[in-house]
Each structure stands twice: as C-alpha cells, then as structure tokens.
N, CA, C and O of each residue as an XYZ file, in Angstrom:
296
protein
N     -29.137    -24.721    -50.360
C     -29.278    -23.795    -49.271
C     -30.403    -22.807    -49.483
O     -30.805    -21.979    -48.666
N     -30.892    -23.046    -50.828
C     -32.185    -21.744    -51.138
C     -33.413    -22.650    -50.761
O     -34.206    -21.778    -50.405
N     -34.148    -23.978    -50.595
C     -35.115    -24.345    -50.380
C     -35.727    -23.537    -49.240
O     -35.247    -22.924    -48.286
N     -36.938    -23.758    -49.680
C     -37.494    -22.886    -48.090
C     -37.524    -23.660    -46.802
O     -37.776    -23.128    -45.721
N     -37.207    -25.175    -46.986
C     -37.328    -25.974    -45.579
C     -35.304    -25.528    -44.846
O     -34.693    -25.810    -43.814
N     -35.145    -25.146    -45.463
C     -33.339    -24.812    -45.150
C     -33.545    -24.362    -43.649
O     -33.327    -25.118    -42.703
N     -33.919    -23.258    -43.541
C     -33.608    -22.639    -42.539
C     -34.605    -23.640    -40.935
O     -34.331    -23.414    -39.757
N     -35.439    -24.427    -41.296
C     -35.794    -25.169    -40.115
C     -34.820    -26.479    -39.873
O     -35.166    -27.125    -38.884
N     -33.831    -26.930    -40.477
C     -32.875    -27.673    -40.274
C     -31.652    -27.226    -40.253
O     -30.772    -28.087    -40.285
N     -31.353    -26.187    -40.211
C     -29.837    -25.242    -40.481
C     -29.733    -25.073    -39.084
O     -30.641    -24.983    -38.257
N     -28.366    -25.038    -38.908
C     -28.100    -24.408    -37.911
C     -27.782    -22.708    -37.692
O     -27.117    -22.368    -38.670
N     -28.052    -21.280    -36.595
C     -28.376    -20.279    -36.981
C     -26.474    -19.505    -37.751
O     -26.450    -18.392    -38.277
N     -25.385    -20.239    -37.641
C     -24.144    -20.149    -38.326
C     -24.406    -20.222    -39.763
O     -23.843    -19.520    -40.602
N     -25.046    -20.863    -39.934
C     -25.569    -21.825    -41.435
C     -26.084    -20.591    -41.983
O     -25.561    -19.951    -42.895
N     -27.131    -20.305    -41.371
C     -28.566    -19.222    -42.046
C     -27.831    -17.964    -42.408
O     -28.119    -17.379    -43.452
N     -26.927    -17.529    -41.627
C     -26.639    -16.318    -41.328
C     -25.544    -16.112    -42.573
O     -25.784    -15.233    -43.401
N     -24.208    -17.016    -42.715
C     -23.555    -17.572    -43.716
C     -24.421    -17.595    -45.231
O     -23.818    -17.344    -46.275
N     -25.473    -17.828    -45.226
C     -25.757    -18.192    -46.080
C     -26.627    -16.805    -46.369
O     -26.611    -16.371    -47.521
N     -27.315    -16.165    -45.446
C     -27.488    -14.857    -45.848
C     -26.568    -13.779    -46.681
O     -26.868    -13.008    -47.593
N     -25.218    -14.055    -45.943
C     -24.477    -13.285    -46.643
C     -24.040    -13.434    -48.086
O     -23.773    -12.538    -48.887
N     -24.021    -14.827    -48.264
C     -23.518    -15.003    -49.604
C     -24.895    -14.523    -50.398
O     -24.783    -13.722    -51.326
N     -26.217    -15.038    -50.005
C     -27.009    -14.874    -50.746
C     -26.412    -13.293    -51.128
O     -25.924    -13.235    -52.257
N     -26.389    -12.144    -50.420
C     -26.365    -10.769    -50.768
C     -25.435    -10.239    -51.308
O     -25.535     -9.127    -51.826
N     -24.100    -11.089    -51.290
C     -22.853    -10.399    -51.911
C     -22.333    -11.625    -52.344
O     -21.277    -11.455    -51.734
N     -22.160    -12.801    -52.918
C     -21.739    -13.651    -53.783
C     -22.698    -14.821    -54.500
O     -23.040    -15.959    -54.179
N     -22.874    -14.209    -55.294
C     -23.397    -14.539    -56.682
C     -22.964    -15.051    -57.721
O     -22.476    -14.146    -58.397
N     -22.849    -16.295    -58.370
C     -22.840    -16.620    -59.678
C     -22.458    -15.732    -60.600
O     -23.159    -14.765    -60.899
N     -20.956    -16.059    -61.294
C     -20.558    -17.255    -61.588
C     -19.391    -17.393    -60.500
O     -18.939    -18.421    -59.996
N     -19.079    -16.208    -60.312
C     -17.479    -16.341    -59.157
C     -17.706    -16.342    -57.707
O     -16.879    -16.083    -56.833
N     -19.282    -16.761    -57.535
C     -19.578    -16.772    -56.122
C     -18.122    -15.856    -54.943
O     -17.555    -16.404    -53.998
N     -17.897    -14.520    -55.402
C     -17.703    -13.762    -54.362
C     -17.670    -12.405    -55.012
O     -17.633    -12.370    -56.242
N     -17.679    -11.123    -54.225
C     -18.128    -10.131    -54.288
C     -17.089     -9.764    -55.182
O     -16.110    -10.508    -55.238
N     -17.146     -8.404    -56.130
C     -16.287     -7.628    -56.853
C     -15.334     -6.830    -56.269
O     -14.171     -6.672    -56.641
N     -16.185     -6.084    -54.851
C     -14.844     -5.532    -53.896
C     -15.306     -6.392    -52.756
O     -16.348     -7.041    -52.840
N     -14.520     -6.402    -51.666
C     -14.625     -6.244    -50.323
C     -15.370     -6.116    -49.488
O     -14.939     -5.301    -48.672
N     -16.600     -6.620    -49.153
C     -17.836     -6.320    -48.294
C     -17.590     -6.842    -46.829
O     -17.048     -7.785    -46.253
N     -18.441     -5.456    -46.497
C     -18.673     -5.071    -44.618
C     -19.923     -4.411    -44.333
O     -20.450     -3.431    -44.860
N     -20.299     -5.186    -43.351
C     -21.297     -4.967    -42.907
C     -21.893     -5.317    -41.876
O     -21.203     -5.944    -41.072
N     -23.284     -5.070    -41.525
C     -24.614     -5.865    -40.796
C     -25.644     -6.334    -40.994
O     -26.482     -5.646    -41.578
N     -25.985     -7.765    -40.555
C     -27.451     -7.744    -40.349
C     -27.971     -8.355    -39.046
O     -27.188     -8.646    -38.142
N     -29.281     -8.547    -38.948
C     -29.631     -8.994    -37.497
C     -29.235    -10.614    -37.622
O     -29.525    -11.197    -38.667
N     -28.768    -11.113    -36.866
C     -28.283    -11.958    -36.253
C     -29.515    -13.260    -36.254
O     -30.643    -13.380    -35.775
N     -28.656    -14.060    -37.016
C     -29.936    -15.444    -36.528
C     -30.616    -16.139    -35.610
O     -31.613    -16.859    -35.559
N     -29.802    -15.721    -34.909
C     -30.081    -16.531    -33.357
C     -30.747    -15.813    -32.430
O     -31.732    -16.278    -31.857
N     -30.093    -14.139    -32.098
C     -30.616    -13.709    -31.093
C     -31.494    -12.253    -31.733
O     -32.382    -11.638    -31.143
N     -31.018    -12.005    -32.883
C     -31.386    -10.511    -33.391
C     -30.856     -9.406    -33.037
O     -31.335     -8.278    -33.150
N     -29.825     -9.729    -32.588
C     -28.988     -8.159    -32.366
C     -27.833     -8.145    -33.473
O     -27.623     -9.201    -34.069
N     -27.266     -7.302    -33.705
C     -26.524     -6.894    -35.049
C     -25.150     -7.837    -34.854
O     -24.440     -8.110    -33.886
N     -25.148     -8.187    -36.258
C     -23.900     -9.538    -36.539
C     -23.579     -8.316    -38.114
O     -24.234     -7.939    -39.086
N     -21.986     -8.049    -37.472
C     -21.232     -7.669    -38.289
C     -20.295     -8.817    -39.045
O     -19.803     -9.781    -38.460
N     -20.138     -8.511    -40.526
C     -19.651     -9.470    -41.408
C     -18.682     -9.113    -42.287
O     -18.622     -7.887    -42.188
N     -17.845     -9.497    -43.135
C     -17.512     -9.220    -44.199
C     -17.346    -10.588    -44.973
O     -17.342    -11.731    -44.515
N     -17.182    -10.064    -46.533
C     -16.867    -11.633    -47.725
C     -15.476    -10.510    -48.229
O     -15.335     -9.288    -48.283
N     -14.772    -11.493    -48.481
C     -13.554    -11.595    -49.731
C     -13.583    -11.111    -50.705
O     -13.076    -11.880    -51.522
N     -13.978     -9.996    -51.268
C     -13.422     -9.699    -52.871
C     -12.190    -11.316    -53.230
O     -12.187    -12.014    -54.243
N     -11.676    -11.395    -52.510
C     -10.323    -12.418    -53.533
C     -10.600    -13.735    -53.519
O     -10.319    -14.396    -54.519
N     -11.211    -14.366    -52.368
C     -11.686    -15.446    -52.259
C     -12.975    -15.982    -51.578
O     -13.179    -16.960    -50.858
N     -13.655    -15.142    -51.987
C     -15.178    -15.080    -51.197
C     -15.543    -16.054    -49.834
O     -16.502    -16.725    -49.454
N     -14.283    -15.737    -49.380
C     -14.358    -16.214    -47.700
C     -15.088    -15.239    -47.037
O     -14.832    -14.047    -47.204
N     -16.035    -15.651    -46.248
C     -17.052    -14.983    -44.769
C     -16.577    -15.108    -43.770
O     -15.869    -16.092    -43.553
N     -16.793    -14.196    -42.860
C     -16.156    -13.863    -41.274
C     -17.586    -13.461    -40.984
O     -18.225    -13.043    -41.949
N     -18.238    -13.524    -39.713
C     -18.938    -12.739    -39.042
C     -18.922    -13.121    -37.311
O     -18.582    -14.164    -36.752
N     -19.383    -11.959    -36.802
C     -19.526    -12.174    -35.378
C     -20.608    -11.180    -34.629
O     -20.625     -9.952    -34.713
N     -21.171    -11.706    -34.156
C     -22.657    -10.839    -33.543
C     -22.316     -9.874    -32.262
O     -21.346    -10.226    -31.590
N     -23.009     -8.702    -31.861
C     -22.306     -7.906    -30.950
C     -22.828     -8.416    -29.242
O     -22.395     -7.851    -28.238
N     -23.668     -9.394    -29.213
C     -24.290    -10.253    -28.378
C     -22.864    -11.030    -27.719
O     -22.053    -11.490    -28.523
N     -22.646    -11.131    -26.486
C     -21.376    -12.257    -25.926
C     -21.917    -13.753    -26.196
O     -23.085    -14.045    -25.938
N     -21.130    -14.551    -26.656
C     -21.372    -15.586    -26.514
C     -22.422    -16.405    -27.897
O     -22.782    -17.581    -27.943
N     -22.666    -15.422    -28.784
C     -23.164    -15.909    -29.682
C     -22.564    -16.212    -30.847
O     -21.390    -16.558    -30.716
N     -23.172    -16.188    -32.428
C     -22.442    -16.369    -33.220
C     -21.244    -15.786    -33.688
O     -20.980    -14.586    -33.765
N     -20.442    -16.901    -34.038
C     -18.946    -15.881    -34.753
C     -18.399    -17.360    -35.374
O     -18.424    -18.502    -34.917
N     -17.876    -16.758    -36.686
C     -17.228    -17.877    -37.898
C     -16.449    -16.770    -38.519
O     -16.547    -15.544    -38.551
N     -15.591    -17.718    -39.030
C     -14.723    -17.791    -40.281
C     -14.494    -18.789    -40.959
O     -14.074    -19.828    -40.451
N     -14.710    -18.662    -42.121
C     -14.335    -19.718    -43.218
C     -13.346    -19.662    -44.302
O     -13.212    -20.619    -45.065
C-alpha cells in the first residue's frame, strides 16, 4: 500500500484508510497506543473526513462531512 503507483489504482476508501493507518498504526502492533480521532481532507472530494483507529484493535471508521461520499468501517 506504500508504492507510489498505489494511489492511481486504489480506490479513494482505500487511500484514505490507508492514510490513516499510515499516521496512527505502525509496526509492530499496527494500531495506535490510545484511541485516535480525528481529520483529514477527504480523498475523493476534499472536504473534511473525520476518523478514528482502535487503541484495542486497530480497527478504522471514517466518514466525510460531504453527503453521499466516503464512509467505512472495518
């Protein structure tokens, strides 16, 4: 997911997902130490996609403040 051709075959769920982990789950326990919440701009449209990861099981949630755009849980 780190190559640089990633993000022209990803889908913008993918990128965005994968943003987050890049920033808060890291090697070796790929998930955060506490509880993370937050924002960033949104893959798809660029308006703010609020997120959080798992301190317990470095599961991701996010959903963009845009209708109709991205939103996951894993």
């Amino acid at each position: 997911m780190t190559t640089p051709g990633f993000g022209a075959f990803s889908s913008a769920v993918a990128r965005a997902m994968a943003e987050v982990r890049r920033q808060h789950c890291q090697p070796p326990t790929y998930r955060p130490t506490e509880t993370q919440r937050g924002t960033i701009r949104c893959t798809r449209c660029g308006e703010n996609l609020t997120y959080s990861a798992s301190a317990i099981d470095g599961r991701t949630t996010g959903r963009c403040s845009s209708a109709g755009c991205l939103k996951w849980s894993d």
